[in-house]
C-alpha positions in Angstrom: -14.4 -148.7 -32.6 -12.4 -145.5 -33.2 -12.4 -142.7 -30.7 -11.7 -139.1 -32.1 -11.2 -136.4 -28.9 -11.3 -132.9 -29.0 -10.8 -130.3 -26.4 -12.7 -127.0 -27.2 -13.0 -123.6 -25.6 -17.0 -123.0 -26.4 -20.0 -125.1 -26.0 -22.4 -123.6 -28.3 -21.0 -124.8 -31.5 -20.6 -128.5 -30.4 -23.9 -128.7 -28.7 -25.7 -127.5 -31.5 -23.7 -129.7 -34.1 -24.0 -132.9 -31.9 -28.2 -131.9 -31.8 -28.7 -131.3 -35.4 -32.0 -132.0 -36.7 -30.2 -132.8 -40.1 -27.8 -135.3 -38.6 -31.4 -137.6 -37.4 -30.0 -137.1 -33.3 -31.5 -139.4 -30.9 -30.3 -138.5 -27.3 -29.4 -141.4 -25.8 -28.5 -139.6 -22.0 -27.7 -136.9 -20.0 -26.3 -136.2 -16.6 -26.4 -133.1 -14.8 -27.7 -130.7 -17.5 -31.1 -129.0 -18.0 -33.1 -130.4 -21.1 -35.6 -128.0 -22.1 -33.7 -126.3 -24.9 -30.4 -126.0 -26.3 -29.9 -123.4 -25.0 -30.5 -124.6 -21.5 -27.7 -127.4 -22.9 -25.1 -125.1 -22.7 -25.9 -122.7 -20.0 -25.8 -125.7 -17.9 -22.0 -126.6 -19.1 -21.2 -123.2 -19.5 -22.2 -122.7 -15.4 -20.5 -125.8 -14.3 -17.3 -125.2 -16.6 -17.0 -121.5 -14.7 -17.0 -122.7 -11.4 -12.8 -123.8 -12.4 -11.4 -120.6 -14.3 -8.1 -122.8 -14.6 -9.7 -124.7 -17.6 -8.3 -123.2 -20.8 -10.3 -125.6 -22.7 -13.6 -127.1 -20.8 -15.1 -128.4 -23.7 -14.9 -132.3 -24.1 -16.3 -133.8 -27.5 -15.8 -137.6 -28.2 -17.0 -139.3 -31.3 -17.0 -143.3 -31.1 -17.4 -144.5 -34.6 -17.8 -148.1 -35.3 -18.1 -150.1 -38.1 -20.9 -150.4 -41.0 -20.9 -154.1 -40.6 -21.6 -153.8 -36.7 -24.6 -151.6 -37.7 -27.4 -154.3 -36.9 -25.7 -155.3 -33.5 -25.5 -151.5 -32.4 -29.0 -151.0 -30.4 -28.8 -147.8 -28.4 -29.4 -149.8 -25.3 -25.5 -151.2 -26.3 -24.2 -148.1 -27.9 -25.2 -146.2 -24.7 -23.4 -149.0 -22.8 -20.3 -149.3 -24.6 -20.1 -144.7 -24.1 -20.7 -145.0 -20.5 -17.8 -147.7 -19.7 -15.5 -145.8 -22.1 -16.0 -142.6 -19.9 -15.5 -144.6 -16.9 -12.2 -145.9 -18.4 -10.9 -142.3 -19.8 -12.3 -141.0 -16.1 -14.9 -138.6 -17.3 -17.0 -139.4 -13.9 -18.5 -136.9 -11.5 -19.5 -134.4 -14.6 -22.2 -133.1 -17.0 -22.8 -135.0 -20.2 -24.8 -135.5 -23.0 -24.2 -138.6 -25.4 -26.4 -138.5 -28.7 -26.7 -140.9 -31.7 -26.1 -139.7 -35.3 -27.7 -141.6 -38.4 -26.1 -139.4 -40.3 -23.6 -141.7 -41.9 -23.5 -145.1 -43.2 -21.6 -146.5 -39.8 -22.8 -146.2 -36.5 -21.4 -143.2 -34.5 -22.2 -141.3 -31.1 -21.1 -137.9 -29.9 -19.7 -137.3 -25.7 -19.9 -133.9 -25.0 -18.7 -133.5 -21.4 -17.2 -131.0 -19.3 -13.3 -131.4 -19.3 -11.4 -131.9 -16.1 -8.3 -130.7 -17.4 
């Protein structure tokens, strides 16, 4: 598995490129946002990122990519556990995420968007 990080300063552009119709997204969870539209997506980590004006960059996106030949033993049921025990190790607890699948791409990948603690 490779983990790619990114801190970002706006959640519109990685919400909508992590629910992209074209990319075949299947959302696998969600904690502590509104689902009803995309929209509702990011007011909900737009409100909960204002609440600490410190952050400079509230935006957490994670991609875990793993490998082609895992593909068959990837069921969302383990891809879903192997995000929410990497969170738990990096310490993303106690905030708003979304994780979604991609089948965009020949190897199985899956996109964090959380709200950053620092």
């Amino acid at each position: 598995m490779i983990a790619k990080i990114v801190k970002g300063k706006g959640f519109k552009g990685v919400v909508n490129y992590v629910l992209d119709k074209a990319k075949q997204t299947e959302l696998l969870a969600a904690e502590g946002v509104r689902l009803k539209s995309r929209e509702s997506i990011i007011r909900s980590f737009v409100a909960q990122a204002s609440l600490n004006p410190r952050l400079s960059k509230a935006v957490g996106h994670i991609s875990l990519d793993f490998s082609a030949q895992d593909k068959d033993k990837l069921t969302n049921t383990k891809m879903l556990q192997i995000a929410k025990e990497y969170m738990t190790k990096m310490g993303i607890t106690n905030t708003q995420y979304i994780i979604g699948r991609h089948y965009d791409k020949e190897h199985p990948h899956i996109h964090i968007i959380n709200v950053s603690s620092i």
